[in-house]
MDAnalysis code that builds the backbone (N, CA, C; Angstrom):
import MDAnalysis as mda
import numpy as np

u = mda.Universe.empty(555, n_residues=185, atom_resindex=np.repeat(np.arange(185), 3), trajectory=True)
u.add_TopologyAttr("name", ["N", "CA", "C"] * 185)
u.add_TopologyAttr("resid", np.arange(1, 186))
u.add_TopologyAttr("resname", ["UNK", "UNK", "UNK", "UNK", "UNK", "UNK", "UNK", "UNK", "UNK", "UNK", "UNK", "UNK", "UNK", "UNK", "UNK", "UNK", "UNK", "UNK", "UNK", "UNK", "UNK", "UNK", "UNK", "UNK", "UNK", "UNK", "UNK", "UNK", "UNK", "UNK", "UNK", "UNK", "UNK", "UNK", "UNK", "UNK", "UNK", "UNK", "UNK", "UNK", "UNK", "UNK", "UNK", "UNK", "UNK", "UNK", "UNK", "UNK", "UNK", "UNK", "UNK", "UNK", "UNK", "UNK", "UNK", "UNK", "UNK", "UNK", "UNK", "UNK", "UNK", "UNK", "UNK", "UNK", "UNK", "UNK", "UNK", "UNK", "UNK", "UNK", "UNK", "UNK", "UNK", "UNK", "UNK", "UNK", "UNK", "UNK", "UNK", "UNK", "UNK", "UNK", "UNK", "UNK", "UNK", "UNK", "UNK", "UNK", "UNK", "UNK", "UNK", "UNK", "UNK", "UNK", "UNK", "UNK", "UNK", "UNK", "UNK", "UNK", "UNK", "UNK", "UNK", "UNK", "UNK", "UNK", "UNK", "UNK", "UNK", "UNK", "UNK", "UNK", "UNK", "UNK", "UNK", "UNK", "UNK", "UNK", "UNK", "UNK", "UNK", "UNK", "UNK", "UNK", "UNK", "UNK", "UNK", "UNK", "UNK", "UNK", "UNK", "UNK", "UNK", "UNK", "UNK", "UNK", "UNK", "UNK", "UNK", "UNK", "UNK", "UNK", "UNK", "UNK", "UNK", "UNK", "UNK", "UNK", "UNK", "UNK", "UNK", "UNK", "UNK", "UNK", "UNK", "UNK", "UNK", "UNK", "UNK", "UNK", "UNK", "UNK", "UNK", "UNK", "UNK", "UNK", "UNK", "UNK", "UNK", "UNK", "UNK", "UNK", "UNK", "UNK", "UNK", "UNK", "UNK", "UNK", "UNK", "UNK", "UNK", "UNK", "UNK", "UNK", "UNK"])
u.atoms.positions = np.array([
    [8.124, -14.894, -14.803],
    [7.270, -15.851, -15.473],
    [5.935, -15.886, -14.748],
    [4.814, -15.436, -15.273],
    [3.275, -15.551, -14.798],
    [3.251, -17.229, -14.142],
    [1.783, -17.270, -13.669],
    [1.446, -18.468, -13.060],
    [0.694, -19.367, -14.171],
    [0.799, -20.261, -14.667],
    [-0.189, -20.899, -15.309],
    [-1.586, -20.430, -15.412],
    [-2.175, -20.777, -16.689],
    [-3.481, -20.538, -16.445],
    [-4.352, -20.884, -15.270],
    [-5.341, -20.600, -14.993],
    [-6.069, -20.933, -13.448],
    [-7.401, -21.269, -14.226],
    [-7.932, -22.327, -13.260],
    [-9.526, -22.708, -13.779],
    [-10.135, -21.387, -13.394],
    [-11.588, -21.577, -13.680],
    [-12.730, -20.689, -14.160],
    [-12.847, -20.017, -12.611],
    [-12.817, -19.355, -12.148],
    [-13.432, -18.882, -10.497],
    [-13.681, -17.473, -10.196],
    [-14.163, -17.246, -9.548],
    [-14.931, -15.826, -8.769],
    [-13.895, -15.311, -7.292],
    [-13.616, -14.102, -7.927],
    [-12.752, -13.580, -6.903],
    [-13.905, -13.248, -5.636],
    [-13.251, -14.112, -4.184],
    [-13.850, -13.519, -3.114],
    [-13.647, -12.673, -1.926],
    [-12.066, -12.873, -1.785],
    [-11.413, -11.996, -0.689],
    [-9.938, -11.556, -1.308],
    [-9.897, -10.299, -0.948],
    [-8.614, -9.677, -1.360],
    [-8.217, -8.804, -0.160],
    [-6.659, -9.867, -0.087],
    [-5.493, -8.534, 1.329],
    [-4.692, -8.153, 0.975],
    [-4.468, -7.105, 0.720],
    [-3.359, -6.237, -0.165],
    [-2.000, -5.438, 1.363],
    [-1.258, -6.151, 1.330],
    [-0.313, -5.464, 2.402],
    [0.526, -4.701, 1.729],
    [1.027, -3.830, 2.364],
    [2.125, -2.810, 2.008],
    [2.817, -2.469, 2.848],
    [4.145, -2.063, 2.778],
    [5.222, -1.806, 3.355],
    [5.970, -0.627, 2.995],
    [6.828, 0.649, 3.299],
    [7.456, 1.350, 3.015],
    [8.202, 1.900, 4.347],
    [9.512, 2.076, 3.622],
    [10.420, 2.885, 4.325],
    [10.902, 3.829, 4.159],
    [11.400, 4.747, 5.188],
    [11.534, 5.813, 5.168],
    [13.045, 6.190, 6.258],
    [13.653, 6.931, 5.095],
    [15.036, 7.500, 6.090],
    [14.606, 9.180, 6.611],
    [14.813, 9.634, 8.070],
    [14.056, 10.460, 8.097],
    [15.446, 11.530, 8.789],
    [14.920, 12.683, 8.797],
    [16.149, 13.568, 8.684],
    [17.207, 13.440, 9.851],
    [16.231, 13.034, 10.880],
    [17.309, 12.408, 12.343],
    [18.398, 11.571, 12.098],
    [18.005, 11.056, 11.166],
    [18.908, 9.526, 10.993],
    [18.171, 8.416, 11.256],
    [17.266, 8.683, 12.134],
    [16.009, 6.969, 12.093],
    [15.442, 6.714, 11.250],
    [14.888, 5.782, 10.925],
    [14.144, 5.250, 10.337],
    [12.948, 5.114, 10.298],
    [12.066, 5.138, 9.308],
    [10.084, 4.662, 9.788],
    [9.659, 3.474, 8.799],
    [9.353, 2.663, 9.396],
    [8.722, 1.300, 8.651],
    [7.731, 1.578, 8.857],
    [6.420, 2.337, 7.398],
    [5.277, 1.730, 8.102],
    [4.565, 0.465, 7.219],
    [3.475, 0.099, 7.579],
    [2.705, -1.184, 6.944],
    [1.182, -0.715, 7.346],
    [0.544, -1.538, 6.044],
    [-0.805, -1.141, 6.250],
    [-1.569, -3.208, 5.751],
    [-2.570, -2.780, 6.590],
    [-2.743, -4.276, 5.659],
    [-4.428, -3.881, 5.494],
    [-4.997, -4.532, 4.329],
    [-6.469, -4.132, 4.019],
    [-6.960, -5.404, 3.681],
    [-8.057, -6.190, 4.005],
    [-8.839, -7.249, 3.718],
    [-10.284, -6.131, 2.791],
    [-10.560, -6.911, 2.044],
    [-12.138, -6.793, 1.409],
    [-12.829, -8.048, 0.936],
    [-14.045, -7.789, 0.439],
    [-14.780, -9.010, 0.242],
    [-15.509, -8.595, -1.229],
    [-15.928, -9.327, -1.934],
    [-16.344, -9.057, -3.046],
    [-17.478, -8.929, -2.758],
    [-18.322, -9.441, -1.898],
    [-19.815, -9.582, -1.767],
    [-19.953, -8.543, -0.463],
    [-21.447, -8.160, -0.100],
    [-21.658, -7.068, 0.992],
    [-22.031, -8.435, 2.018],
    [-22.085, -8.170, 3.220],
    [-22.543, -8.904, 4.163],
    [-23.043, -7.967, 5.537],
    [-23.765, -8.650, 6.509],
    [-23.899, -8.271, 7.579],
    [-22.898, -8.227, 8.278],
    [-22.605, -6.749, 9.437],
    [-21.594, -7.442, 10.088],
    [-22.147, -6.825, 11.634],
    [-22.306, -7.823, 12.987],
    [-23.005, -6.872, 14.053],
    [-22.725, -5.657, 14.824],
    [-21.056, -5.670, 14.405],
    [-20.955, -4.029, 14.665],
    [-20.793, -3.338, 14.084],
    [-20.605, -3.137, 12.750],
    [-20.898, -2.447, 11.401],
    [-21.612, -2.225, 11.022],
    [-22.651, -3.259, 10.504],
    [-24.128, -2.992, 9.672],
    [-23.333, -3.566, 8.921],
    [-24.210, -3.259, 7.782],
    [-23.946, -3.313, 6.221],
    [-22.294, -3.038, 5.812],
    [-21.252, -4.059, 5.690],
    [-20.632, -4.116, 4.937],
    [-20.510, -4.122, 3.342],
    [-20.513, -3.008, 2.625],
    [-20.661, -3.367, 1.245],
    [-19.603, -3.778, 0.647],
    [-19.561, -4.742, -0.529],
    [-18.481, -5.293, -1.345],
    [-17.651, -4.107, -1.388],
    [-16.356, -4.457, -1.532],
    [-14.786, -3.400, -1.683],
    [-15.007, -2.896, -0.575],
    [-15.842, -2.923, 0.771],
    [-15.582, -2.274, 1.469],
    [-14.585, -2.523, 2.633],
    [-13.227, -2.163, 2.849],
    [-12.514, -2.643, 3.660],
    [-13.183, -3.499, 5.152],
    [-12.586, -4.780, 5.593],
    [-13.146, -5.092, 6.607],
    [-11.955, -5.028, 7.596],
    [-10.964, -5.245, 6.881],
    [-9.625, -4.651, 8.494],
    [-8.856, -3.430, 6.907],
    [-8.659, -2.048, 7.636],
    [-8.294, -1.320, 7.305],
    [-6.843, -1.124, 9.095],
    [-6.011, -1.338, 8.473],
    [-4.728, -0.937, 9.759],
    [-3.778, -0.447, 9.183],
    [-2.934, 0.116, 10.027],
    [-1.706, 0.460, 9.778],
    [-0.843, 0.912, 11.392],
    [0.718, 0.776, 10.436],
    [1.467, 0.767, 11.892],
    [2.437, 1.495, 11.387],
    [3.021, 2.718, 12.266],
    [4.694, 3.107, 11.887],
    [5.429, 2.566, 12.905],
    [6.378, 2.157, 12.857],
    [7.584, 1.377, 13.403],
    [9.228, 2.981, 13.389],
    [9.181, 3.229, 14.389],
    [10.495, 3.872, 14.068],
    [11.651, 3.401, 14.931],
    [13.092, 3.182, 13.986],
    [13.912, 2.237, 14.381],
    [15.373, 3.234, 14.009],
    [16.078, 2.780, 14.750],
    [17.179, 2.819, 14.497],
    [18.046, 1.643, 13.724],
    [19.607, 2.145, 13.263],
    [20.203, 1.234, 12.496],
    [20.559, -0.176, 12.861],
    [20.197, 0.045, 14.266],
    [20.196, -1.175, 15.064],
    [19.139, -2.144, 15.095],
    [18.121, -1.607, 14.685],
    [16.641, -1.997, 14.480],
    [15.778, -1.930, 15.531],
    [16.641, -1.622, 16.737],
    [16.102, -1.361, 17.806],
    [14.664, -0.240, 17.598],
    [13.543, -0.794, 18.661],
    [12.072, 0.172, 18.151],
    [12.146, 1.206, 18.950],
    [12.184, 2.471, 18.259],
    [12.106, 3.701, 19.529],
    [10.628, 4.104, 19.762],
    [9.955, 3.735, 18.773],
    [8.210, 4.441, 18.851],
    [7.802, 3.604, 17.634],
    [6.488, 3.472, 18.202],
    [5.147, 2.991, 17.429],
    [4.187, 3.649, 17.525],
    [3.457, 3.685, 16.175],
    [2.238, 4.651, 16.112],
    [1.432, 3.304, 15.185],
    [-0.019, 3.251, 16.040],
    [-0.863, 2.459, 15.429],
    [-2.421, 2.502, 15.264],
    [-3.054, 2.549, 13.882],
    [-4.122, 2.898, 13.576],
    [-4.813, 1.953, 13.065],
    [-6.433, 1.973, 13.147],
    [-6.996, 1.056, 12.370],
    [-8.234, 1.730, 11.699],
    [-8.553, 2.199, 10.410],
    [-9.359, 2.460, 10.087],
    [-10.946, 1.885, 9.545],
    [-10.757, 0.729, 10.121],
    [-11.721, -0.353, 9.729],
    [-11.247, -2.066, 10.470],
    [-12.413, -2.077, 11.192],
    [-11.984, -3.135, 11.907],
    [-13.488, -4.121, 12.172],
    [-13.329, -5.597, 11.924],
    [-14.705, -6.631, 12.399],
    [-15.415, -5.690, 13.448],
    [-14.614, -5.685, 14.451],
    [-15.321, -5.498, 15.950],
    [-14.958, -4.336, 16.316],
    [-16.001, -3.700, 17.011],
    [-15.030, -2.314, 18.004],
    [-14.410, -2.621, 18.995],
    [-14.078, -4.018, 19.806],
    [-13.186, -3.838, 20.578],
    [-11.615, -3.990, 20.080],
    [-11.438, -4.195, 18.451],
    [-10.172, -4.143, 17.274],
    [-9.450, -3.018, 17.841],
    [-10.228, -1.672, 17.968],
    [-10.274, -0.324, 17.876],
    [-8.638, -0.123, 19.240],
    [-8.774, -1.165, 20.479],
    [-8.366, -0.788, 21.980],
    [-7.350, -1.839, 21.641],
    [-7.032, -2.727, 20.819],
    [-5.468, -3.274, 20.536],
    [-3.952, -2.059, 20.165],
    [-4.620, -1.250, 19.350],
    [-3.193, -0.325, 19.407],
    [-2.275, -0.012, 20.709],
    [-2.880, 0.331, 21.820],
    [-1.668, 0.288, 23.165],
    [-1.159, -0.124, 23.020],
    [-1.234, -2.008, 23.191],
    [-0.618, -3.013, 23.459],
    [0.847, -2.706, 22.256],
    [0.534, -2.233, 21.624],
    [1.936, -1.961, 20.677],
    [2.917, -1.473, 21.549],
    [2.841, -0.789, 22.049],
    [3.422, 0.225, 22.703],
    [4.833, -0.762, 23.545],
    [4.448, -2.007, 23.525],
    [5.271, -3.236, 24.432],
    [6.672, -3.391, 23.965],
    [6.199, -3.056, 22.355],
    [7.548, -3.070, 21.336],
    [8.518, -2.332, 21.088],
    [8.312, -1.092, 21.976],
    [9.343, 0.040, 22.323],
    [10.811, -0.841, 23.005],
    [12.033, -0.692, 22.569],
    [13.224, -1.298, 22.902],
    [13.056, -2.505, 22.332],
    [12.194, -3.437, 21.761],
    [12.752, -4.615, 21.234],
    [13.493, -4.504, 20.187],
    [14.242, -5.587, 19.527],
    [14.917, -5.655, 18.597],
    [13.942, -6.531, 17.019],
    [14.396, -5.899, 16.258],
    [13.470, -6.539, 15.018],
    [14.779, -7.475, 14.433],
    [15.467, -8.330, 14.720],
    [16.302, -9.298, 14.467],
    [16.121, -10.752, 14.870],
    [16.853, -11.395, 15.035],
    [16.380, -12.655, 14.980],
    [15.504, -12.976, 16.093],
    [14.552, -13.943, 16.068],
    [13.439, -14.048, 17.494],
    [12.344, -13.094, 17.413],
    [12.408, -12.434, 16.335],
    [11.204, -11.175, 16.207],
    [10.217, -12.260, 16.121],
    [9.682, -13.030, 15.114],
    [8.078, -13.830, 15.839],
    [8.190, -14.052, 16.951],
    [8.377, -14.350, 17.940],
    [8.887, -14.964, 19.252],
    [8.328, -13.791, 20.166],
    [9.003, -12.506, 19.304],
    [8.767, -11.185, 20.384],
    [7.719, -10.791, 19.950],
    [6.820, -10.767, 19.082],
    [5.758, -10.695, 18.584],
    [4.860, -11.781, 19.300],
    [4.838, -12.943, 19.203],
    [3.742, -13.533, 19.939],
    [4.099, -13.016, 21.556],
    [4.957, -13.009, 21.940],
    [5.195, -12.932, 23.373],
    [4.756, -11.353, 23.945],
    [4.997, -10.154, 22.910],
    [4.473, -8.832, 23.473],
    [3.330, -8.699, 22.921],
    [2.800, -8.869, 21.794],
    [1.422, -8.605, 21.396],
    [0.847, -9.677, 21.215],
    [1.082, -10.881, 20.717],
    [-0.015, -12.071, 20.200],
    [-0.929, -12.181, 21.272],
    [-1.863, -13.098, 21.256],
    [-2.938, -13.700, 21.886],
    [-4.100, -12.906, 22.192],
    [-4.472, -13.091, 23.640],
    [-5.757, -12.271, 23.587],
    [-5.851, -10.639, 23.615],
    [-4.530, -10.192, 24.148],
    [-4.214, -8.718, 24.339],
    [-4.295, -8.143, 23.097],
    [-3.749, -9.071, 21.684],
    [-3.205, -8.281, 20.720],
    [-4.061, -8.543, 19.694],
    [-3.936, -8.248, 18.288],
    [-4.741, -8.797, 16.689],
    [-3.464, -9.531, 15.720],
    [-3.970, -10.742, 15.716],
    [-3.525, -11.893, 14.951],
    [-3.056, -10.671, 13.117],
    [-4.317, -9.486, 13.156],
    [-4.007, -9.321, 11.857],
    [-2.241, -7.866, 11.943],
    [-2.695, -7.554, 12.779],
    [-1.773, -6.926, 13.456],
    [0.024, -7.396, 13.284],
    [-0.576, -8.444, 14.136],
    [0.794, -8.987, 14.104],
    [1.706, -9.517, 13.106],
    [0.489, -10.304, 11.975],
    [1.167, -10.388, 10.524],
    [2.011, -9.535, 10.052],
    [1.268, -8.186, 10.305],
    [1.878, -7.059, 9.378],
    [2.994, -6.693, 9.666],
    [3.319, -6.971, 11.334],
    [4.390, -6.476, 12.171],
    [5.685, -7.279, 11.531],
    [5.146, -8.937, 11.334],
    [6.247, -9.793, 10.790],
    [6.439, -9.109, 9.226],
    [5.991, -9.010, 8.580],
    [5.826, -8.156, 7.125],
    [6.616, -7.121, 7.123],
    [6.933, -6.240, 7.847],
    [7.835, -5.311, 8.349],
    [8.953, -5.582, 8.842],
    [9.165, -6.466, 9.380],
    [10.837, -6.458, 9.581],
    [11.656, -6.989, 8.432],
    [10.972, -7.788, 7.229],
    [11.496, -7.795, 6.206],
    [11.772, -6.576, 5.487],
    [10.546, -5.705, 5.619],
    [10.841, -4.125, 4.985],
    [11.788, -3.605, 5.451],
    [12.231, -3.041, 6.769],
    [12.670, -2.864, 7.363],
    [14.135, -3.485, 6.793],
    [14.645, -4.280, 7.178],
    [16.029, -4.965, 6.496],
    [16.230, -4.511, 4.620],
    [15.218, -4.713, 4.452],
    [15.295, -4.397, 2.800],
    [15.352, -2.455, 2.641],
    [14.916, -1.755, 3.577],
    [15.366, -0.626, 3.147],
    [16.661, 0.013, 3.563],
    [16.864, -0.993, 4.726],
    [18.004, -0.124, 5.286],
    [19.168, -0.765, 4.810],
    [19.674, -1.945, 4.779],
    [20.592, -2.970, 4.221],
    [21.273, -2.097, 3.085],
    [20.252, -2.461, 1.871],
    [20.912, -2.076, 0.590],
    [21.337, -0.669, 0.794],
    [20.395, 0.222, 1.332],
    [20.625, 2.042, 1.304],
    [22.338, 1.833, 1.964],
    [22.201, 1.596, 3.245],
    [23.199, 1.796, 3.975],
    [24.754, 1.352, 2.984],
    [24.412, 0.136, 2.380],
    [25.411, -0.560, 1.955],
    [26.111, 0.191, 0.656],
    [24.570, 0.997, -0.380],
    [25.389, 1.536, -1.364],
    [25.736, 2.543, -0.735],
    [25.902, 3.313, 0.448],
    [26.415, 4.707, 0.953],
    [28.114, 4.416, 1.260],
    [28.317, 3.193, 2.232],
    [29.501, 2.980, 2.602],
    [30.300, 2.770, 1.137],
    [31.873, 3.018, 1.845],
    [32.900, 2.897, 0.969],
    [32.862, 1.518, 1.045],
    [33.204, 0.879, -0.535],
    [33.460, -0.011, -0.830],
    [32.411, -1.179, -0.983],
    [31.093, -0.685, -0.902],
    [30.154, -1.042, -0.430],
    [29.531, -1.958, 0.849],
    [28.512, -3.240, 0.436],
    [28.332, -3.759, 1.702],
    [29.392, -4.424, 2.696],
    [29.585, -4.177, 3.791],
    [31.099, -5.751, 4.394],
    [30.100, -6.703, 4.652],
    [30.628, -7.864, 3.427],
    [29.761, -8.890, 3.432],
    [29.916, -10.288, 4.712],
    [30.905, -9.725, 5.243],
    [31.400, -10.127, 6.571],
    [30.377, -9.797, 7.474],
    [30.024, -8.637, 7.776],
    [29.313, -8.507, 8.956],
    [27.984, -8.541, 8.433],
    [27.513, -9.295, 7.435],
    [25.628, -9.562, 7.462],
    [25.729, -11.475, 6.396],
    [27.265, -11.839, 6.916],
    [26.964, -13.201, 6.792],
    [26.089, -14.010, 7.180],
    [26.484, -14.360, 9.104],
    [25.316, -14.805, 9.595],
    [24.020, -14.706, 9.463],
    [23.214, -13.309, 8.377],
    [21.837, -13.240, 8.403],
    [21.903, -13.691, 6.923],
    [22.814, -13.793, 6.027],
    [22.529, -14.460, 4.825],
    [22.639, -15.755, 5.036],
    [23.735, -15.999, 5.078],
    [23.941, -18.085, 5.078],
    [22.695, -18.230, 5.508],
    [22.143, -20.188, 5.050],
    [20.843, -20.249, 5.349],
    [19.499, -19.966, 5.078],
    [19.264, -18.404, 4.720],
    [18.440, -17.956, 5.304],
    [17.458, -18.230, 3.713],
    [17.992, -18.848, 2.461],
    [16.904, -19.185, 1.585],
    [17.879, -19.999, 0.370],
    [17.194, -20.310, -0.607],
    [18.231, -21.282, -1.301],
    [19.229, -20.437, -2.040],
    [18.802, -19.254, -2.566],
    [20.529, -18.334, -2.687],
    [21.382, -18.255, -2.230],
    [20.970, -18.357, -0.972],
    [22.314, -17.835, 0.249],
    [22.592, -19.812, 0.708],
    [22.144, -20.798, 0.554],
    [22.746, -21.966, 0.705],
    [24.435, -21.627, 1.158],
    [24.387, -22.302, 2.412],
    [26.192, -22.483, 2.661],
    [26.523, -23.138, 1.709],
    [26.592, -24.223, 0.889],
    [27.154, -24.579, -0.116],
    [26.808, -23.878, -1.521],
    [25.776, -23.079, -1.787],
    [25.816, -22.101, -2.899],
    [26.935, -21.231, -3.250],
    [26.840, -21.077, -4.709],
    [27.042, -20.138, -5.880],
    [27.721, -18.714, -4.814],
    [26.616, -18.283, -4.174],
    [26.748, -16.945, -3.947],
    [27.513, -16.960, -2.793],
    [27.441, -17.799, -1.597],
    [28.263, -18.082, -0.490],
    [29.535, -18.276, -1.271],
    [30.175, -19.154, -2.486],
    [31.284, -19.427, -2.822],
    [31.674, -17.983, -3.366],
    [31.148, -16.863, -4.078],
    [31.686, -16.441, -4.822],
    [31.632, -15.038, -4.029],
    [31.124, -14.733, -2.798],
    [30.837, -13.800, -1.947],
    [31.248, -13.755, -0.391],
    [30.873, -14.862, -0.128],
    [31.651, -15.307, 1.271],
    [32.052, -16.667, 1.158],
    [33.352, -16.337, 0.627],
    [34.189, -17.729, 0.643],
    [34.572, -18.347, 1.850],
    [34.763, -17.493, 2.952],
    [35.541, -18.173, 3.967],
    [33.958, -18.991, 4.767],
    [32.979, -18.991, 4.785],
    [31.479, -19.409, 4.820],
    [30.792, -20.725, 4.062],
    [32.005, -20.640, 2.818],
    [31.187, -21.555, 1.519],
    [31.803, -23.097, 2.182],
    [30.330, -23.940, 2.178],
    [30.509, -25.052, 2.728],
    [30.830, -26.639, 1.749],
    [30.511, -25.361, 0.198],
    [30.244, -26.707, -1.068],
    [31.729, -27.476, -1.246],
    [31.568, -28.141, -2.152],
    [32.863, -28.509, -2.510],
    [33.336, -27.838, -3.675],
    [34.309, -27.507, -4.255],
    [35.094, -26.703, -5.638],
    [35.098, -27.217, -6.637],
])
C-alpha cells in the first residue's frame, strides 16, 4: 500500500543505501554496502569546489567478508566521494572489525571499534545496514539448502521479540515455535 498523498514540496537530499550478498566459492560470504548522499542544488564545498546538483557528496562502500558464524575475516573499504579529505584516512580504522561478531551487541561493537572521532558516523550506518543483509542472505539460503529446512529451534532466540511478527505471544511464535509461545490458546 503507497503512502498517502504528500503536500506540494521540492526534493532536496537523496541517500540511497544498498546492500548485497554474496556466497563465494570458499564457502564465505561478502556483504557489501554502499551508501550515496546527493543534493538537488550545487553548492560550495572547501575541499571540493563546486559541488554540482546529483553530484554525490558521500560516495562509500564496504565489503564485509564473514563466515557462517558471522564472524569478520576481512574488510575492504572505499570512498569515492567524501565532504572532507580527511573522510579519505577513516577506511583503516575498519580494519578493528576483523574477528568481531555481527550478532547481538553489533552497535555496541560498532561505536566501540569505529564510532567517534577515529571513525565516519556515515560509515558506520552502513555497517549497521549490513548486518541485517548479512542475516537476510545467509539465514534463508542456508535454511532452504538444509534437510527439512530451517531448525526453527536454533534461530528462536533471534526471532522472539525481535518485531511484532515474531511477538512471544504471536500467531507465528504459536504456530512455529510453540514451546516459546507465551499467548494464551
Amino acid at each position: 500500500m503507497p503512502l498517502a498523498d504528500a503536500a506540494e514540496r521540492t526534493l532536496i537530499h537523496e541517500r540511497q543505501i544498498t546492500c548485497q550478498g554474496y556466497l563465494r566459492a570458499d564457502g564465505l560470504w561478502d556483504i557489501e554496502g554502499s551508501l550515496t548522499d546527493a543534493k538537488t542544488y550545487a553548492f560550495e564545498s572547501r575541499w571540493r569546489g563546486t559541488v554540482e546538483a546529483g553530484e554525490p557528496v558521500h560516495g562509500m562502500h564496504i565489503r564485509l567478508t564473514i563466515g557462517e558464524d558471522f564472524v569478520i575475516h576481512a574488510v575492504a573499504a572505499a570512498s569515492d566521494h567524501a565532504p572532507y579529505e580527511v573522510c579519505s584516512r577513516v577506511a583503516p580504522s575498519l580494519q578493528s572489525l576483523v574477528g568481531a561478531s555481527m550478532g547481538r551487541g553489533w552497535t555496541r561493537t560498532l561505536r566501540r571499534r569505529v564510532g567517534g572521532e577515529d571513525g565516519c558516523t556515515h560509515l558506520t550506518e552502513l555497517l549497521g545496514r549490513m548486518a541485517t543483509a548479512a542475516y537476510q542472505t545467509i539465514f534463508p539460503y542456508r535454511g532452504s539448502r538444509a534437510p527439512g529446512g530451517v531448525d526453527m529451534a536454533k534461530v528462536a532466540d533471534r526471532l522472539i521479540g525481535s518485531c511484532r511478527a515474531w511477538r512471544a505471544d504471536g500467531d507465528l511464535a504459536r504456530e512455529l515455535l510453540p514451546e516459546r509461545f507465551s499467548g494464551e490458546d
